[in-house]
N, C-alpha and C positions, 0 to 999 in steps of 0.2 A: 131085454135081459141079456142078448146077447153080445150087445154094445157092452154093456156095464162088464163083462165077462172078459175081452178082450184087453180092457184097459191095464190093468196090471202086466198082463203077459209083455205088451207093447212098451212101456216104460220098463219093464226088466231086461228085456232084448236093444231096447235101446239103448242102458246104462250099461250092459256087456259091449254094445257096439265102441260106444265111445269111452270103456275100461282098455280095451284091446285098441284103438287109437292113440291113446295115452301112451301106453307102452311103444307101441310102434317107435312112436315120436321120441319118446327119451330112447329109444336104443340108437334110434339115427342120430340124434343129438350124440349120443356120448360115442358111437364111433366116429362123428363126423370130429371132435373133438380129441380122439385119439388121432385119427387121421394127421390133424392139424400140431398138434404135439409132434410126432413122428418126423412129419416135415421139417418142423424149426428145430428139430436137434438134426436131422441129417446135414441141417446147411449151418449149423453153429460146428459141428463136427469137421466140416468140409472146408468151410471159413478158417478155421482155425488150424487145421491140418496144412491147408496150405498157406498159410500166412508161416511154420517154423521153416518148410521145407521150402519159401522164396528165401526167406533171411536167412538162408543157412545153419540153421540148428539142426544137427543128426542124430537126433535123440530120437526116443520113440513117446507116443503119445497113447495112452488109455483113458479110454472116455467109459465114463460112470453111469448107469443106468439113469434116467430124468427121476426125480421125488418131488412129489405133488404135497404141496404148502397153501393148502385153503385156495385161492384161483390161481396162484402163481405158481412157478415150477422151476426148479432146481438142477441145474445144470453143473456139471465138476468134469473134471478130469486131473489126471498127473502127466508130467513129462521126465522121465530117464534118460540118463546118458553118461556114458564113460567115461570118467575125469579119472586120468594117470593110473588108470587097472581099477580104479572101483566105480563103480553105480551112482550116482545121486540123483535120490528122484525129489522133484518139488509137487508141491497139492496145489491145485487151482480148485478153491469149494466155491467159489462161484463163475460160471462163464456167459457169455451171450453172445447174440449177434455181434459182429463186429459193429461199429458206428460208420459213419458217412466219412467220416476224418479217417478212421484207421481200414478202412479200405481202399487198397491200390497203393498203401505204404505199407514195407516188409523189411523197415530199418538194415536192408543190407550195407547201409556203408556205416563204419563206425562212429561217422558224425552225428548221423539220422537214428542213430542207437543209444545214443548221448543224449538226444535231445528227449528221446524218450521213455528215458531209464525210470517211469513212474506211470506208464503203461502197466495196465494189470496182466497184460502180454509177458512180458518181462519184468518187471520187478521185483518178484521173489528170486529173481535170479543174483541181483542187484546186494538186494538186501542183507541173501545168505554170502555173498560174497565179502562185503563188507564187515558183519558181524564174524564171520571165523577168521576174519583178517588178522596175520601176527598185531599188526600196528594196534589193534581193537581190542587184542589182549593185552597187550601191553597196557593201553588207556585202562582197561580195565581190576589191571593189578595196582595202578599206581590210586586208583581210586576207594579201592577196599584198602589200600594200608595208608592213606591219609583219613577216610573215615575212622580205621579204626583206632588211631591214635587222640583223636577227637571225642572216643566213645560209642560209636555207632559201628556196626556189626553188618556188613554189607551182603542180602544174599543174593542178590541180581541186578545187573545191569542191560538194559535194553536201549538201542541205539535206533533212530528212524534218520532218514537220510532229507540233505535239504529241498526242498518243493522250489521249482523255479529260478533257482539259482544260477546266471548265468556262468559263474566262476567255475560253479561245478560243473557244470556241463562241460567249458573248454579244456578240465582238466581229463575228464572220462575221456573225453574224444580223445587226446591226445596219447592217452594210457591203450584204449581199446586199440587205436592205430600202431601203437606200438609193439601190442601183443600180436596184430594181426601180421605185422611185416616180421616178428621173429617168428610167425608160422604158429602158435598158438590157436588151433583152432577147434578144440573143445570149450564147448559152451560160448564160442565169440569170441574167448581168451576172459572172459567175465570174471570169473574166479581167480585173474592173477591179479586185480585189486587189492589194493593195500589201504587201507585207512589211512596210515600212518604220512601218505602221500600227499593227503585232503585234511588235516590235522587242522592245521591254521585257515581251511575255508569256514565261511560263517554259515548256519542255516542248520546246524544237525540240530538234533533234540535228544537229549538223554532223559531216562528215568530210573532213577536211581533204588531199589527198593531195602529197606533195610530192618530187621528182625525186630526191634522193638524203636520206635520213635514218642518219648518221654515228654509227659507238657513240659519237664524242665524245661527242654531243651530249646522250648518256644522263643523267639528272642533273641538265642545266644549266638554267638558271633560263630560262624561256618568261614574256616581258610581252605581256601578254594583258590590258591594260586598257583600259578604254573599248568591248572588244566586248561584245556583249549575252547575255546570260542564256540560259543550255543545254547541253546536253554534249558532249563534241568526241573527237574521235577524229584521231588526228595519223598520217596514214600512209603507205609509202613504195611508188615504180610498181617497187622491187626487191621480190620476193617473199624474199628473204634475210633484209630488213633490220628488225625488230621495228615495233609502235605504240605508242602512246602516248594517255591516256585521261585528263582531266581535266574539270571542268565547273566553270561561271562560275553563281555563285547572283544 
């Protein structure tokens, strides 16, 4: 009777023993995986800190707390810095480890800066330079008043710069060189880009968005002369309404 009597107690002290191992085991699990979090941002932080301060950027760098995305995680920061008495900060929402390639290279010369102005290192630097570029507004007004004499109502233009482009590149190098020898040295001299410079290189991409795009319109003949060399994309703020896809050689 006394066997029969023990048995319950022994499987309830055993299913507490191995409740209280369970826990154990997930607490070490999830700090040994904070741990391990903790680590790949202090050296994505430390990567990347020192990769502005070899290339000579003297901006300053604010790194984002890490956000957990189902097993991945989320890495951001922003870079500031002083252009002609004000601030401009750019958003990196996403960052990582450096890769095998972009370690041990700190694009300090303005050739090795050129070559890799599509680095997510640099390329919002690139990009907003080019975009608030006089020459970019210019393209840009001449494009809203030849739309709108056409019929179409133009409310944004957005410009992407060309991928691999060896033209572009010898002309950046030669721009950033130039900035660098008149002493230009906020943000690299990046910001004294001009569009208007690169106009007739091939490889940009435009998207053109416009307030209502009409099936009339399907068809009809779009004068598009005199703008410059690229691909264009014609499209409407209706998600209803189709696009439209041509390029100027």
């Amino acid at each position: 009777m006394n066997i029969f009597k023990t048995i319950p107690f022994n499987i309830k002290k055993w299913f507490l023993y191995l409740l209280l191992a369970f826990f154990i085991a997930v607490t070490l699990l999830t700090c040994l995986f904070f741990f391990l979090i903790d680590q790949e941002e202090k050296k994505i932080q430390q990567q990347i800190s020192g990769f502005y301060q070899e290339a000579g950027f003297k901006g300053d760098l604010h790194f984002k707390e890490a956000e957990f995305h189902g097993l991945s995680t989320k890495y951001a920061y922003s870079y500031q810095e002083r252009v002609e008495g004000k601030t401009v900060q750019f958003d990196f929402l996403y960052a990582s480890l450096l890769s095998k390639e972009e370690i041990g290279k700190n694009y300090d010369t303005a050739e090795e800066l050129a070559q890799h102005y599509n680095s997510w290192l640099v390329a919002p630097f690139f990009e907003r330079a080019f975009t608030e570029s006089q020459g970019f507004q210019q393209l840009k007004q001449e494009i809203k008043e030849r739309f709108h004499q056409q019929g179409l109502e133009v409310s944004e233009i957005r410009l992407q710069l060309p991928n691999q482009n060896p033209d572009f590149e010898d002309q950046l190098a030669k721009d950033l060189l130039a900035a660098e020898k008149a002493g230009e040295t906020d943000l690299r001299g990046i910001l004294t880009l001009n569009y208007a410079t690169y106009r007739q290189i091939k490889g940009f991409s435009f998207t053109i968005t416009v307030t209502s795009l009409a099936k009339e319109f399907e068809g009809k003949y779009l004068d598009v002369s005199g703008l410059p060399p690229g691909n264009y994309v014609i499209e409407s703020d209706s998600k209803n309404e189709g696009s439209y896809y041509f390029e100027i050689d």
